[in-house]
KOLTISE-439248 format. One line per field, with one value per residue (C-alpha): chain; residue number from 1; x, y, z; residue in one letter. Coordinates in Angstrom, 2 decimals. Example, Ala and Ser with C-alpha at 12.3 -4.5 7.8 and 13.67 -1.06 7.14 Angstrom:
// residues 2
unit	c(A	A)
pos	c(1	2)
xx	c(12.30	13.67)
yy	c(-4.50	-1.06)
zz	c(7.80	7.14)
code	c(A	S)
This chain:
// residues 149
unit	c(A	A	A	A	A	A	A	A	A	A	A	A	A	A	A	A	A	A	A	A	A	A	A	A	A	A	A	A	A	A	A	A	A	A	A	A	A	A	A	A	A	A	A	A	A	A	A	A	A	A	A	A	A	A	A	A	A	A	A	A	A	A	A	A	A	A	A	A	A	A	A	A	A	A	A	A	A	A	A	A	A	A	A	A	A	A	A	A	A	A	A	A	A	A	A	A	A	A	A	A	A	A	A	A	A	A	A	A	A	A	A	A	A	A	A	A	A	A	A	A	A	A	A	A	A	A	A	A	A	A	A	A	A	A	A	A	A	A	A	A	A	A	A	A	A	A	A	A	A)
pos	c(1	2	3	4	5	6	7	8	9	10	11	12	13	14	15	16	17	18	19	20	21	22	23	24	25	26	27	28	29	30	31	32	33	34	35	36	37	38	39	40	41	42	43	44	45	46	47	48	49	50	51	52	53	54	55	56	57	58	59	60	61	62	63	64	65	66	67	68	69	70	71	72	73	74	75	76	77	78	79	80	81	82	83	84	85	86	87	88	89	90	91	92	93	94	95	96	97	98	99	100	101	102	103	104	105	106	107	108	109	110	111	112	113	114	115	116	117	118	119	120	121	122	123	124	125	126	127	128	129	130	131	132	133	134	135	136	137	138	139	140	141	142	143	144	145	146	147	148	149)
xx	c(-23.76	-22.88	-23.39	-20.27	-20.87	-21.33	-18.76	-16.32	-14.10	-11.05	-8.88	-5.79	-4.03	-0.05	1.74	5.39	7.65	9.96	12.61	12.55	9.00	5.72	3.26	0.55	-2.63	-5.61	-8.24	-7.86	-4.75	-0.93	0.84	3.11	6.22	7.62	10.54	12.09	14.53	18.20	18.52	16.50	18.24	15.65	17.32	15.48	14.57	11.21	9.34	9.32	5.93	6.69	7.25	4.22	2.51	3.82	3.14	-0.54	-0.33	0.73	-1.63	-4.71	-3.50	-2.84	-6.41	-7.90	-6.56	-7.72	-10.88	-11.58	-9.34	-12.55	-14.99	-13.35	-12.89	-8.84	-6.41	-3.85	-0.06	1.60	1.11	4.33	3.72	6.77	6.28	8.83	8.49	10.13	10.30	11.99	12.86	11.10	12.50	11.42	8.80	10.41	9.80	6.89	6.19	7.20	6.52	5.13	6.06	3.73	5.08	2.62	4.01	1.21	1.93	-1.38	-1.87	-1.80	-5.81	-6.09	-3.57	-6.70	-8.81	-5.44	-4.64	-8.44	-8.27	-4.85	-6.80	-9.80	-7.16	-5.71	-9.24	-10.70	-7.66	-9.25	-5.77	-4.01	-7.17	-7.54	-3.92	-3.02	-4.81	-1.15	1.86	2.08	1.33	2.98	1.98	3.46	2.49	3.60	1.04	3.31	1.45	3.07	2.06)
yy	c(7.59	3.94	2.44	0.74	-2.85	-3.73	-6.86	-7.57	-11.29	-12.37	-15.66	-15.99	-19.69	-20.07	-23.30	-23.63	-23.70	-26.59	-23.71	-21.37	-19.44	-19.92	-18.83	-16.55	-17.46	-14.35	-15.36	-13.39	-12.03	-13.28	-15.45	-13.80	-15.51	-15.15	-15.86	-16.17	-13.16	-14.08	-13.05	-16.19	-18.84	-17.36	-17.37	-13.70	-14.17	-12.51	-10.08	-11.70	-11.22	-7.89	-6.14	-7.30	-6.05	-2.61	-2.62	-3.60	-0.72	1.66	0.27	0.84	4.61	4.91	3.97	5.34	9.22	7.92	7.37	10.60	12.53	11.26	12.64	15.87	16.29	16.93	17.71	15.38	16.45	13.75	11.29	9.47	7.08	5.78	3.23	1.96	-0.52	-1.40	-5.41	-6.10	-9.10	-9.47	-12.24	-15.94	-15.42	-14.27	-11.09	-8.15	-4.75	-2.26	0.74	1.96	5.17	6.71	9.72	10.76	13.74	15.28	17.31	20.16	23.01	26.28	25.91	22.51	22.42	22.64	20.21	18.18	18.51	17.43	14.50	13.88	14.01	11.35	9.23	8.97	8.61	6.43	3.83	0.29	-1.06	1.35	1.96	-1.70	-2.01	1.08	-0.37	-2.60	-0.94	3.11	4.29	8.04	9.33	12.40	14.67	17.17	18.72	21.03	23.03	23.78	27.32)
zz	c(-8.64	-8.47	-5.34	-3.38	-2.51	1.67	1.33	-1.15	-0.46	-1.88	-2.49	-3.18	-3.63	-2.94	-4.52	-3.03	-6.04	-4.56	-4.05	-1.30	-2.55	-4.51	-7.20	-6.13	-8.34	-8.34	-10.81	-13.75	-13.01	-13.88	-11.47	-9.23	-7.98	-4.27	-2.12	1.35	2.09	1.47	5.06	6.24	3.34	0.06	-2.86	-3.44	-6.74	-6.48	-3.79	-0.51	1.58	3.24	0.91	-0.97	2.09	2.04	-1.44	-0.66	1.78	-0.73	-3.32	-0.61	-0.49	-4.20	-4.86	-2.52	-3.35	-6.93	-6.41	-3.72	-6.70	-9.11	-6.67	-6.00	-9.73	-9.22	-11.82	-10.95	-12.30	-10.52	-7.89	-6.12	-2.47	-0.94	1.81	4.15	6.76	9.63	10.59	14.09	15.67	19.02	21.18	21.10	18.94	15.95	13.81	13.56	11.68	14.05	11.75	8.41	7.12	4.21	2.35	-0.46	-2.98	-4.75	-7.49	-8.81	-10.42	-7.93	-7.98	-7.06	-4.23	-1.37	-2.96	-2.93	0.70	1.03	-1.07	1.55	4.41	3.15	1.92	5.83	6.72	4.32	3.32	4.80	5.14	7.16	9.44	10.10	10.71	12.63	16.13	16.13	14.27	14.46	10.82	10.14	7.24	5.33	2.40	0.74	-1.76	-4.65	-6.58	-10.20	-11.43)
code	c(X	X	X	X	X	X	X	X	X	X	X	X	X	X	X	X	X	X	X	X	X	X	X	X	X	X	X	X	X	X	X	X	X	X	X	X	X	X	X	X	X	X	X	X	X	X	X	X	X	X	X	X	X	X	X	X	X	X	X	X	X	X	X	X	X	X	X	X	X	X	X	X	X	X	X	X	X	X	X	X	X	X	X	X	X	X	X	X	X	X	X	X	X	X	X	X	X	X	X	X	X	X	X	X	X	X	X	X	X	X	X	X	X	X	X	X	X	X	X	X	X	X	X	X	X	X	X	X	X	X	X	X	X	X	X	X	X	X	X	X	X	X	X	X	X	X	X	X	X)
């Protein structure tokens, strides 16, 4: 078994694009572009940073049910995580996430569907993202686990 590192760290450089968003550079990776949210004067050409963040969120679940899906040896049919967030303005100081919804529909042959529910129920526990963020915006998350026969 390989072993999982203690500490993995990440950097991530922004340049503003001299419009109303940036390049994201991740070494060894494609640029990705950004912008401000027509609603605040973006021009919304590209992703704006929430929803890069609930993608991130989604992307922590996704891989995580991947890798306990490895473990659990799980024949996957299909595999579909919708996020939605919530962003509220608060008062005087602007905007914050008030809510994430997860829904995760996992689709298994009859035999896997308990080993699915399983893998469900790591994924809640062992997603870094949503644990670490979950102390300050409520995180619901849904599944439904099909089985095909």
């Amino acid at each position: 078994m390989v072993e999982l590192p203690q500490k993995i760290e990440y950097k991530v450089k922004l340049v503003w694009d001299t419009e109303s968003g940036g390049d994201v550079y991740i070494t060894g990776f494609p640029k990705l572009k950004i912008d401000m949210p027509v609603e605040f004067g973006g021009k919304g050409r590209f992703p704006c940073p929430d929803e890069l963040f609930f993608s991130a969120v989604g992307g922590c679940f996704l891989t995580t049910f991947l890798y306990f899906k490895e473990r659990l040896r799980i024949k996957l049919r299909d595999l579909q995580i919708l996020v939605e967030g919530t962003v509220e303005n608060i008062g005087p100081k602007g905007y914050r996430i008030s809510e994430i919804q997860i829904t995760m529909n996992v689709d298994v042959d009859e035999e896997e569907k308990s080993k699915a529910e399983e893998c469900v129920e790591l994924t809640k526990d062992y997603c870094h993202l949503t644990r670490s963020l979950e102390t300050g915006i409520p995180i619901k998350v849904t599944s439904n686990v099909k089985k095909t026969l």
